[in-house]
Steps between C-alpha positions, in 0.01 A plus 500: 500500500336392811352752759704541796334385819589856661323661218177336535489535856579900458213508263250298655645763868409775281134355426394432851280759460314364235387198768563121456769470154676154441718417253596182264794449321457433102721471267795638670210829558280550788153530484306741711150397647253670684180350568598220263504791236809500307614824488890528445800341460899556559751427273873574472454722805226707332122511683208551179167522574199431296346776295194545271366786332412652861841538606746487203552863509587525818786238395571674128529885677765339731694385222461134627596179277241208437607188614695281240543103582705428183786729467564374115146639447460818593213560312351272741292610794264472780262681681721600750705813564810577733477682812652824528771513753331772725184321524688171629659679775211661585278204683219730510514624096601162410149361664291692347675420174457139582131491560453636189650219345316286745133641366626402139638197590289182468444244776779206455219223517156621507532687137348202373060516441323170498417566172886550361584159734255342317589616161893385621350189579354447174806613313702235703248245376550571168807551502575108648230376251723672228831359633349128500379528156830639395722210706242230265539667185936516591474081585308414202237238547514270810633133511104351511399747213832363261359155663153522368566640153796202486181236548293636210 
């Protein structure tokens, strides 16, 4: 289901205090940013924010669901945990809840080290060397090759 546009303007209202928040539609979700850190999302009317080990109590003692994308796998989920009610209509408890996701969350962008671009680089490389040798083993040998061994 896709998130109502009066939803996600409540819950980015109720985050003012956490500064500068924009959003971007997904998926029929909405992801949260702040500081190009990706921090939570909305779904079916539901706000989650991310959680590690520093904060998933916090989420657990509440009684609070993890996020599930696929509802015919429920096993399936992510890093992300709902919101307790109270907290989102609180916009000062809901903040602080949110920056805490925000200090997990990495950087959209800038995760990336030179060394890991370059190692993704180098995987691409190989990975297009792999393909070509692959499409010439699928075509069999070319018309000048059949050509040549014709000759002799």
């Amino acid at each position: 289901m896709a998130v109502k546009d009066q939803y996600l303007a409540y819950v980015l209202e109720q985050l003012a205090g956490l500064g500068h928040v924009r959003s971007r539609r997904m998926f029929g979700a909405a992801g949260l940013y702040h500081d190009d850190r990706f921090f939570g999302l909305i779904d079916d009317q539901a706000l989650y924010f991310k959680v590690d080990d520093s904060n998933r109590p916090d989420y657990l003692a509440r009684r609070c669901e993890p996020f599930r994308p696929f509802k015919d796998k429920p096993e399936y989920s992510m890093s992300y945990f709902g919101v307790p009610a109270d907290v989102l209509e609180d916009g000062e408890e809901l903040a602080r809840w949110a920056r805490r996701s925000t200090a997990i969350a990495t950087p959209a962008a800038t995760a990336k080290s030179p060394q890991s671009a370059a190692g993704n680089a180098a995987r691409r490389t190989s990975r297009k060397s792999a393909q070509r040798t692959t499409r010439k083993i699928a075509k069999g040998p070319s018309r000048k090759t059949s050509q040549r061994t014709k000759r002799r």
